[in-house]
Steps between C-alpha positions, in 0.01 A plus 500: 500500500621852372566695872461905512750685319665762635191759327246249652696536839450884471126509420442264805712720723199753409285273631107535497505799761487710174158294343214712622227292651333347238738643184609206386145284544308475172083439602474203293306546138423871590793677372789509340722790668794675276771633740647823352734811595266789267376753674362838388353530084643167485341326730193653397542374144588188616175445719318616229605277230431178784157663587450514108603155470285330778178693408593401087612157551322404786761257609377237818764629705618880418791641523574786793756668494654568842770822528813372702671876551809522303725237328735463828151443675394241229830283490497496929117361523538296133811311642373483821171338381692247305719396796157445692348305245194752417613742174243665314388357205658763284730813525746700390886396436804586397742307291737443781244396748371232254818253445508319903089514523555286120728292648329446835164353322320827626385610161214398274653599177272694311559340147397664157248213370228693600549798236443501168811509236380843399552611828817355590661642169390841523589515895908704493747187500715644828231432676429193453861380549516693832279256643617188308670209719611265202165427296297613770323826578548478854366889561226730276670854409280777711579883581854545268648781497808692258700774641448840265626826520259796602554833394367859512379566144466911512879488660612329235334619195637921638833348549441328151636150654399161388420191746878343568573214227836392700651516801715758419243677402291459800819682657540797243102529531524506889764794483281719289253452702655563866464870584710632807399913440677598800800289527449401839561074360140422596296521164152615445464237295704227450464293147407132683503352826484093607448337802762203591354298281601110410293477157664861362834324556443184401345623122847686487685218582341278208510796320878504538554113443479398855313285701436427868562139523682317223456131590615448872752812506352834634579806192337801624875636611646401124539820237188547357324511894805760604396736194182458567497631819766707421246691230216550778781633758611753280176645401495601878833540598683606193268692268253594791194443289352272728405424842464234727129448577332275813115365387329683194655827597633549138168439360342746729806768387439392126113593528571830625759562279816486722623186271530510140483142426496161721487090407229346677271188425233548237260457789642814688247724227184372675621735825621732323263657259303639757790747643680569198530924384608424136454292199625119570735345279557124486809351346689160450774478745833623335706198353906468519673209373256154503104615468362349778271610798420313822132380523304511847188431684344149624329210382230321670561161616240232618581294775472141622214406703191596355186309362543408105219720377684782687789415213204540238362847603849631543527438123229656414532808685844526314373421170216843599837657648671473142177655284597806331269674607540391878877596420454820345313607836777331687737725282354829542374445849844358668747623221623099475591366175301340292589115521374481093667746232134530350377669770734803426302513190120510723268804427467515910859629465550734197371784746791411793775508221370817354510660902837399566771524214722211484342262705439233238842499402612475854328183548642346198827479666330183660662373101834540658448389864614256718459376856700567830682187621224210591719353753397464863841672618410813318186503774791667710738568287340819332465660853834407610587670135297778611611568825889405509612546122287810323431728811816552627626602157219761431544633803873550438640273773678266335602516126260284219783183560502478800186540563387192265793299597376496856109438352641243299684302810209529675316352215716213446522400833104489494507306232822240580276448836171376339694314238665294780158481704343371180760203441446414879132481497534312157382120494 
């Protein structure tokens, strides 16, 4: 018999003390609850589209959808649920979280039988092979998400500037843009601002050639990770056209016009249309060296343990979930991609491209896009990333090398450790 690894070990160490009473429980053949981290507009379009489904389809057990806080939230009561024997029936996950619940027999994998060839052709390849185990679609694509770059339209078109194509151009753009009318170092405006931010780095990194694991060795520290980092420390540092932000801060600045131009996830326009002072502009992230971009978001999993017409319904709520109509809403209520190219091409969406320049060519990046690591070890690993390899470097504490090369021992020592728990535990 297969014993705990050492990410089974952690989710026990939770322990049930984090299952509210009654969370985990499913009333038998009354519902079908769908754990997720959307709050706000999305959340609301979510519980619309399931209240749309259940009074349309009129399924013998509906789906509810039950709001779990934020993703941290989520992953704490989804794992601990698990450990105790009592998950939901479906819910959100990400690509790292799915690899040890696959292995562990904890997953009822979703397969693709149930859709129609039609379908499955016209749904955006990446995202099918992010949730892919082999042959098997393990996971169903959900709330995906590309980064894009926002920018203030009237600003631009006085200045007679162009949305960034490269890089380098992101930096000249940023310098025209930073105004600093009395000298003092502290800009009125500066041209972009970014949070510490794991994704921003990561899309320069691939960008670059890089990767963050390559096979068993650790290679965020390598050359392409150093200039990467090196790029985002200079835009603050160097050419003081940046600043460090904490939360949305630099969203807030951007919507009152203290920011000329920030990267943020094509979701971000949902909050913030209704504060902005100018004319939006929505553009492709810029592009140096290999064209790629880093896909996020969840996909919904459906777990062990419930009754077999439970596996039915759950089918056909994604087979309503995937209409292009149903998606178009999802689209324009949540800001989501579409999970079917012909959507982008839906009359319920010709009005939200014509509102916000750019937007349908910022979600075909998804043509270029790939998926963060799907290992377990990159549960951690990104915040260990976060915390002990991109912070200190933005902040100006240690220089881009070192910075990563600590990160990166960190990282490997994280992952040595669960390599040699996993050959212990092995049969």
């Amino acid at each position: 018999m297969r014993k705990p690894s050492g990410f089974w070990q952690w989710v026990s160490s939770i322990g049930i003390l984090l299952l509210l009473p009654g969370c985990g429980a499913r009333p038998a053949g009354r519902e079908i609850p769908l754990w997720h981290a959307l709050g706000g507009p999305l959340g609301e379009t979510l519980r619309g589209i399931i209240a749309q489904f259940n009074q349309e389809e009129h399924p013998p057990i509906p789906i509810r959808d039950v709001l779990m806080g934020n993703y941290a939230t989520l992953s704490q009561k989804l794992m601990a649920a698990v450990s105790a024997g009592q998950p939901p029936r479906l819910a959100q996950v990400y690509e790292s979280w799915v690899g040890e619940l696959r292995e562990a027999g904890k997953l009822d994998p979703i397969g693709e039988d149930f859709l129609p060839d039609s379908v499955l052709q016209d749904i955006f390849p990446v995202f099918l092979e992010a949730n892919r185990w082999g042959d098997t679609l393990v996971t169903f694509p959900f709330n995906k998400s590309v980064p894009v770059l926002y920018y203030n339209r009237d600003l631009f078109d006085s200045l007679g500037l162009s949305p960034p194509a490269t890089w380098e151009d992101f930096r000249a753009v940023a310098r025209t843009l930073t105004v600093d009318e009395n000298g003092d170092g502290i800009p009125e405006r500066y041209g972009t601002a970014f949070p510490v931010d794991v994704w921003l780095f990561t899309i320069l990194l691939y960008q670059n050639g890089g990767h963050i694991y390559e096979g068993d060795r650790v290679a965020v520290a390598d050359s392409p990770g150093v200039k990467a980092l090196q790029f985002l420390v200079d835009l603050i540092h160097k050419d003081h056209v940046a600043y460090l932000a904490s939360g949305y801060r630099h969203q807030d600045d951007f919507a009152l016009g203290k920011v000329g131009m920030v990267f943020g996830t094509i979701v971000s326009y949902q909050f913030l249309k209704d504060k902005l002072t100018f004319h939006l502009g929505v553009a492709p992230l810029p592009v140096s060296g290999r064209r790629v971009i880093v896909m996020a978001g969840t996909n919904l999993a459906m777990f062990q343990g419930g009754a077999p017409e439970e596996r039915a319904i759950v089918h056909r709520f994604l087979r309503f979930f995937l209409r292009r109509d149903v998606q178009a809403q999802w689209v324009r209520g949540t800001g989501y991609l579409p999970l079917r190219r012909s959507v982008l091409d839906a009359p319920e969406l010709a009005s939200f491209f014509e509102e916000v320049p750019g937007m349908k060519e910022a979600i075909l990046q998804v043509d270029y896009a790939v998926t963060e690591p799907r290992r377990a070890v990159w549960f951690t690993g990104r915040r260990y990333l976060s915390t002990e390899g991109l912070e200190p470097a933005l902040r100006g504490v240690l220089s881009p090398a070192q910075a990563l090369k600590r990160a990166a021992r960190i990282l490997q020592n994280d992952l040595d450790r669960r390599r040699a728990l996993a050959r212990r535990v092995r049969p």
